[in-house]
LOLUMPA-469492 format. One line per field, with one value per atom (N, C-alpha, C): residue in one letter; x, y, z. Coordinates in pm, whole numbers, plus 50000, padded with zeros to 5 digits. Last residue first. Layout:
REM LOLUMPA-469492
res: (a|...)
X: (X|...)
Y: (Y|...)
Z: (Z|...)
END
This chain:
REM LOLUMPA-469492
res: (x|x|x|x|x|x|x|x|x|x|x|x|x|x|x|x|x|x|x|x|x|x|x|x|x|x|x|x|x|x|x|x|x|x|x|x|x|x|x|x|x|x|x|x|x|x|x|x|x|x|x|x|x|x|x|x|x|x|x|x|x|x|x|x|x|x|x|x|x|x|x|x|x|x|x|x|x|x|x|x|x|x|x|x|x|x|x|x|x|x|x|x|x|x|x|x|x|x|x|x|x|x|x|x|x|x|x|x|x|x|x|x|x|x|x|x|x|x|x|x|x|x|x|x|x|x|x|x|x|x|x|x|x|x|x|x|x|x|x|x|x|x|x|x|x|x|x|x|x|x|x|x|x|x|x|x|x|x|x|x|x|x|x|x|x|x|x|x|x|x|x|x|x|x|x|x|x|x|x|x|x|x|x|x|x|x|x|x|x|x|x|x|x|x|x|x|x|x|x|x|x|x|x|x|x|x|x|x|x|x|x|x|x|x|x|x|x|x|x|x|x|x|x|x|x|x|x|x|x|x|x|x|x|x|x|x|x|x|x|x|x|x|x|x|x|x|x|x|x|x|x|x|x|x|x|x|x|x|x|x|x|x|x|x|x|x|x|x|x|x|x|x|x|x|x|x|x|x|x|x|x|x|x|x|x|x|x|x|x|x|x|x|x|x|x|x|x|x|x|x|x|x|x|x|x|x|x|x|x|x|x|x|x|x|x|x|x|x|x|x|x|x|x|x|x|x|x|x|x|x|x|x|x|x|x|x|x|x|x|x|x|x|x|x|x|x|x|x|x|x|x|x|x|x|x|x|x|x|x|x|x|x|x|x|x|x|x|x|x|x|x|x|x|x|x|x|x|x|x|x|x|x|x|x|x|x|x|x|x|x|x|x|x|x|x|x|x|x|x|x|x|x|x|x|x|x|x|x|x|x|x|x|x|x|x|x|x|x|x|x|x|x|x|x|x|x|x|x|x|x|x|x|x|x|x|x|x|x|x|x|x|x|x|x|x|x|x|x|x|x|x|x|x|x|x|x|x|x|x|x|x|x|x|x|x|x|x|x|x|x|x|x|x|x|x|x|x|x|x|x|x|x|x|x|x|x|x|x|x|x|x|x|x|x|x|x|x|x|x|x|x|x|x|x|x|x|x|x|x|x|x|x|x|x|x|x|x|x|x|x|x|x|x|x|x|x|x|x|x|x|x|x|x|x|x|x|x|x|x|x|x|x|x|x|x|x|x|x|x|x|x|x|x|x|x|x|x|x|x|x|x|x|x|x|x|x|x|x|x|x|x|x|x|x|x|x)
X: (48119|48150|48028|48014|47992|48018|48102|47918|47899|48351|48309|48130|48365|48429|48331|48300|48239|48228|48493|48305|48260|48738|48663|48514|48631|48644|48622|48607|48508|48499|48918|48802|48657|49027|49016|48941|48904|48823|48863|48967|48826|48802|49265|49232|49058|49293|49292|49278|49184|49109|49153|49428|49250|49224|49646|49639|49478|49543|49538|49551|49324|49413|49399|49053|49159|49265|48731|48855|48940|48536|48534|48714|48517|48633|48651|48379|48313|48426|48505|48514|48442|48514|48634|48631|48261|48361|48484|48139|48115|48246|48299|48327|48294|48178|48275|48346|47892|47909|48067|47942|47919|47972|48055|48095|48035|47911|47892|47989|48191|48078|48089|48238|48223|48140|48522|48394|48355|48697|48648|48528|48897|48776|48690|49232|49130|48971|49505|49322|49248|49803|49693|49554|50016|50005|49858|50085|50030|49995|49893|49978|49990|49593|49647|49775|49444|49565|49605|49128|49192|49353|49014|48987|49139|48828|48896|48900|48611|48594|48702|48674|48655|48699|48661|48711|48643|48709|48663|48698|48955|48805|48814|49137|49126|48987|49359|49225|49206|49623|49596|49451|49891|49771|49752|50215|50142|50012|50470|50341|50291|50758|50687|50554|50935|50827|50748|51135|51130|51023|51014|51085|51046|51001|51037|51037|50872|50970|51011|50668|50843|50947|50533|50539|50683|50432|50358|50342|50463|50540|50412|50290|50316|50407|50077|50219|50251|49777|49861|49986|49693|49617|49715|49711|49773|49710|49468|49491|49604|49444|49439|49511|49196|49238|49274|49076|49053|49192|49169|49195|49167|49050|49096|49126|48984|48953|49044|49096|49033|49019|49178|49048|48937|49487|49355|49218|49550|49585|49505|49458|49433|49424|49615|49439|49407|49880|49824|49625|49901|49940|49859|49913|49805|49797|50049|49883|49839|50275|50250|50087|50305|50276|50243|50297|50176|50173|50596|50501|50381|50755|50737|50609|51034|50878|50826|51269|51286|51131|51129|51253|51261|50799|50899|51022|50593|50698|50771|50349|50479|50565|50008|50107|50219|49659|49755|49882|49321|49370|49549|49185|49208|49303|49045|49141|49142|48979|48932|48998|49147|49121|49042|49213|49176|49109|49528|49366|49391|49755|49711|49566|49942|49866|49792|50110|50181|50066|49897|49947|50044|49596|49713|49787|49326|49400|49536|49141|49244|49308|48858|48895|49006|48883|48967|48908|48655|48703|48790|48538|48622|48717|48294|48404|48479|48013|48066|48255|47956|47997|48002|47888|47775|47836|48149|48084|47952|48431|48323|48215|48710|48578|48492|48930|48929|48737|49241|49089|49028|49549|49429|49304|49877|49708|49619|50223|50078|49911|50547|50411|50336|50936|50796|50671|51103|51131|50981|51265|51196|51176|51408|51431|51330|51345|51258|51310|51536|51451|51425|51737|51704|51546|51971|51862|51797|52226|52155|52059|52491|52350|52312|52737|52681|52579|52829|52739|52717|52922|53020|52959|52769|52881|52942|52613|52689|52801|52547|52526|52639|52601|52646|52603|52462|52464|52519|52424|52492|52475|52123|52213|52279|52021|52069|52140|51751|51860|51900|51572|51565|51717|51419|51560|51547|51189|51253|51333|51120|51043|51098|51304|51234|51162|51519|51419|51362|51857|51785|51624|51901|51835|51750|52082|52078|52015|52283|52175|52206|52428|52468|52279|52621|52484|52505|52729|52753|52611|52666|52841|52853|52461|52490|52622|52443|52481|52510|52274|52295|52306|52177|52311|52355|51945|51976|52125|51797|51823|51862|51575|51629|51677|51490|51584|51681|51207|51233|51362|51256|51200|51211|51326|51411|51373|51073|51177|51300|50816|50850|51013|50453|50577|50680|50237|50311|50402|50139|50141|50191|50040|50072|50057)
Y: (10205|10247|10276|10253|10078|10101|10486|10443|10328|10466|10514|10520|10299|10239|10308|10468|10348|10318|10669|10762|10558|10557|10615|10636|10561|10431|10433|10808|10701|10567|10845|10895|10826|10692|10632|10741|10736|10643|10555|11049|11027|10859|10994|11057|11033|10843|10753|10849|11004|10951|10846|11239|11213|11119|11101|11110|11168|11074|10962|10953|11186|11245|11135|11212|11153|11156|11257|11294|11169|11186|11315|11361|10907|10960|11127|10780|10798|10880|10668|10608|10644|10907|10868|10741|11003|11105|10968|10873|10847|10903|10979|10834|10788|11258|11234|11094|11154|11217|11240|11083|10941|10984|11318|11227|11105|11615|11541|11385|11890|11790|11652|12220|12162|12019|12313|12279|12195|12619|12556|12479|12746|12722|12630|12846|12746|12793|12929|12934|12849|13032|12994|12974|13236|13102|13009|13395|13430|13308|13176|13206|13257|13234|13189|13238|13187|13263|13225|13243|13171|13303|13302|13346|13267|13059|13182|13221|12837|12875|13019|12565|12655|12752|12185|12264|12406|11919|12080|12202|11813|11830|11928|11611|11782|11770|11363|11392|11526|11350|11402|11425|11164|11179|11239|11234|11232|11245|11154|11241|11189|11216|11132|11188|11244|11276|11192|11158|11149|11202|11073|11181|11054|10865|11009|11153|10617|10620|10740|10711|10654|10607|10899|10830|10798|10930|10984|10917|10691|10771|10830|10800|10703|10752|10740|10808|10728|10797|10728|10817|10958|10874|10749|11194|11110|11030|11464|11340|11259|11772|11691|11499|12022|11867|11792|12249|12240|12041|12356|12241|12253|12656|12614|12481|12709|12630|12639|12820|12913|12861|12667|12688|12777|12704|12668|12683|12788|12828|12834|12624|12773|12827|12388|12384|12504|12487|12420|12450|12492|12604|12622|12238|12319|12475|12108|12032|12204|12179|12214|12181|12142|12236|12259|11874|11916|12057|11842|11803|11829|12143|11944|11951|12228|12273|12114|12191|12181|12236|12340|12291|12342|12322|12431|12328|12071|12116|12234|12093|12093|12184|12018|12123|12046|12011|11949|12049|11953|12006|11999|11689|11728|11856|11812|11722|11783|11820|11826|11723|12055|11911|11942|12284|12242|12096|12211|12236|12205|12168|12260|12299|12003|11931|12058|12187|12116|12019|12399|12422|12291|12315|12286|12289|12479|12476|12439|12307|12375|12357|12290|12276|12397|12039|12173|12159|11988|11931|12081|11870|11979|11939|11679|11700|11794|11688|11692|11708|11653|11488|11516|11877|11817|11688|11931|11877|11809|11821|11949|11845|11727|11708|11789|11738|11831|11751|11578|11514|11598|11619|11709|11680|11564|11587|11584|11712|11631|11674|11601|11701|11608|11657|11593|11713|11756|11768|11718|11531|11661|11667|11536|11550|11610|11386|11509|11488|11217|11189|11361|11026|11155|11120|10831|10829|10938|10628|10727|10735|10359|10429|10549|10127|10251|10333|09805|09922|10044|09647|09756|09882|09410|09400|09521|09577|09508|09446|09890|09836|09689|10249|10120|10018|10531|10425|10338|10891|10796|10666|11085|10985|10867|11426|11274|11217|11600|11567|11458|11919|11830|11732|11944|12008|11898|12186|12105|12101|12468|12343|12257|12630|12689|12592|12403|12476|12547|12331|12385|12477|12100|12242|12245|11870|11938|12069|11778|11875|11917|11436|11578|11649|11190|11281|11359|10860|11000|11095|10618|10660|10796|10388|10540|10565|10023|10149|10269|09766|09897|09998|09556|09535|09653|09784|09668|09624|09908|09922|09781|10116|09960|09944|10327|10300|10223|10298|10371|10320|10282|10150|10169|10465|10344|10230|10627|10656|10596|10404|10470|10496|10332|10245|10405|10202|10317|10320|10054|09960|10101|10264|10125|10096)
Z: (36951|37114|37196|36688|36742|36913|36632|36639|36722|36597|36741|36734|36361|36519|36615|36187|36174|36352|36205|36229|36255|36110|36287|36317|35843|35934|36103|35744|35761|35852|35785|35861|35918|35609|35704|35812|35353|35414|35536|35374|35372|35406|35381|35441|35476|35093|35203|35334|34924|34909|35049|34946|34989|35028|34864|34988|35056|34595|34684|34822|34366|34448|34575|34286|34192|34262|34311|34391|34338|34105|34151|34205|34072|33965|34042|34242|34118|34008|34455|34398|34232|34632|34579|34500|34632|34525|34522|34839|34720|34615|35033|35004|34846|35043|35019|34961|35118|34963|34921|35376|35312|35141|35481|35472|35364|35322|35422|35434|35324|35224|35336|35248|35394|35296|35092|35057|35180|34995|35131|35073|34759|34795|34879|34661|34735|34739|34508|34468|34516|34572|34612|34533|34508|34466|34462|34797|34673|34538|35032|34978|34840|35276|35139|35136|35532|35482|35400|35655|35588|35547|35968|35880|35758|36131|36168|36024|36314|36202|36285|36525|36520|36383|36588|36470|36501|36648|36762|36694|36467|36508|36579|36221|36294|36335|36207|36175|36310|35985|36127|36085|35797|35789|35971|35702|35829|35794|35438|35506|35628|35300|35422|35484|35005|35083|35216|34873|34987|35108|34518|34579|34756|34293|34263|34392|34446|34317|34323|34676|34731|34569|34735|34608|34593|35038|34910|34773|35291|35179|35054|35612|35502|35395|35877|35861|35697|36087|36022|35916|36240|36208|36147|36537|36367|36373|36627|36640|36499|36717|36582|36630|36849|36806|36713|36784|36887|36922|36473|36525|36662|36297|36414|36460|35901|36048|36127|35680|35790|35900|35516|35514|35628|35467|35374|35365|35717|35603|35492|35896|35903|35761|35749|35815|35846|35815|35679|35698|36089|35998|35892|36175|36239|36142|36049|36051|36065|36171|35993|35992|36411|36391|36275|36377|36494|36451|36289|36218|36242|36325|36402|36323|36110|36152|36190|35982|36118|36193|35700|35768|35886|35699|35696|35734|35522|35627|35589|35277|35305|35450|35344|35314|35314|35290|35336|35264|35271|35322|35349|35068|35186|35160|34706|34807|34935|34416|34472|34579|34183|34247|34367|33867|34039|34034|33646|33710|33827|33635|33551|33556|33761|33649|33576|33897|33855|33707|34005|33927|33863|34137|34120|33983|34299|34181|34214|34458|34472|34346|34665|34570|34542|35011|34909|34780|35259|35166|35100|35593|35525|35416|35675|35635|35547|35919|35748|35734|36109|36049|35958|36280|36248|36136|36353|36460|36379|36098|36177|36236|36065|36059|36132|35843|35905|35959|35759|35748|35842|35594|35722|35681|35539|35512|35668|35535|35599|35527|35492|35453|35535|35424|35447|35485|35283|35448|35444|34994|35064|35208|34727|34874|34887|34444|34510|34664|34191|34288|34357|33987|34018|34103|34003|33980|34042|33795|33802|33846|33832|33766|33842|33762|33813|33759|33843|33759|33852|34031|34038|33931|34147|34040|33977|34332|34375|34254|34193|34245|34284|34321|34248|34304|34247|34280|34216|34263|34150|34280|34301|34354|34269|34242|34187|34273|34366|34374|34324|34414|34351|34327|34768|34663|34548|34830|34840|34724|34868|34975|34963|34715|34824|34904|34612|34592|34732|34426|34584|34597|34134|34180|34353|34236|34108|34130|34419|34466|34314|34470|34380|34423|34580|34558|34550|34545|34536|34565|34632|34583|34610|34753|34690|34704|34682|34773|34705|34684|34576|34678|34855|34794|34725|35016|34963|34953|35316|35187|35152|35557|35528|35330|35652|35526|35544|35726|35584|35538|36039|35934|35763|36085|36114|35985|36127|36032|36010|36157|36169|36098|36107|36024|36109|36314|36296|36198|36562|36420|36310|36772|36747|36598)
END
């Protein structure tokens, strides 16, 4: 309930696309221009990130700590400190990328992943649609990196997570709303 779903994304305006051009086809996604005109007949430019969408992974282990990444990201040039989370395979259901991604990274099993919520990444510069999924009954396996990779599994208790996202630690947004809507369940189901 209350879900934004993929109907609801592309509600548009008076500025209709004319054209689209696939500037570079990438291995996860494509980088692409759309000429647009708008209603007095201008025509503009605007380059943007197709992509087949992604998910984050609020991984929580039985004793209420939370499964955190530090992960070197190559696009800024250092490691961060962030949930768990991947890019869709094309035509991969979204239940299954949670479940891939979360092996992947940190070795954990999902006995359970529940959505939490569904949202755009950074609806100026690409099409990204993520899926927040909170992971429990979590069983420890062994991690599968990609050559690319530099993770490091940090199991960190919830409240010390909350803290991070307001002390500057975790800078990264699909975290930071992963950890406080976690927090928020841990709130609810105390009150149950």
């Amino acid at each position: 309930a209350g879900l934004a779903t993929q109907s609801d994304r592309r509600k548009g305006s008076g500025v209709k696309v004319v054209e689209r051009k696939i500037l570079r086809r990438g291995a996860k996604f494509d980088v692409v221009v759309h000429v647009l005109e708008t209603e007095n007949g201008e025509r503009l430019e605007r380059e943007f990130i197709d992509h087949p969408g992604s998910v984050v992974l609020a991984p929580m282990l039985d004793d209420g700590r939370i499964v955190l990444i530090r992960n070197l990201r190559h696009s800024i040039g250092k490691p961060i400190v962030e949930l768990p989370a991947g890019t869709a395979h094309r035509g991969e259901p979204p239940e299954e990328t949670a479940a891939r991604e979360l092996t992947e990274e940190t070795g954990y099993v999902a006995g359970r992943l529940r959505l939490l919520c569904e949202f755009y990444a950074c609806p100026g510069a690409t099409t990204e649609w993520m899926r927040l999924y909170l992971a429990d009954r979590l069983t420890p396996g062994t991690m599968r990196l990609e050559a690319d990779e530099d993770i490091t599994v940090l199991p960190t208790p919830l409240d010390e997570a909350l803290a991070m996202t307001t002390d500057g630690r975790i800078c990264d947004a699909k975290t930071m709303l992963g950890i406080w809507r976690a927090a928020q369940l841990r709130g609810s189901d105390r009150k149950s």
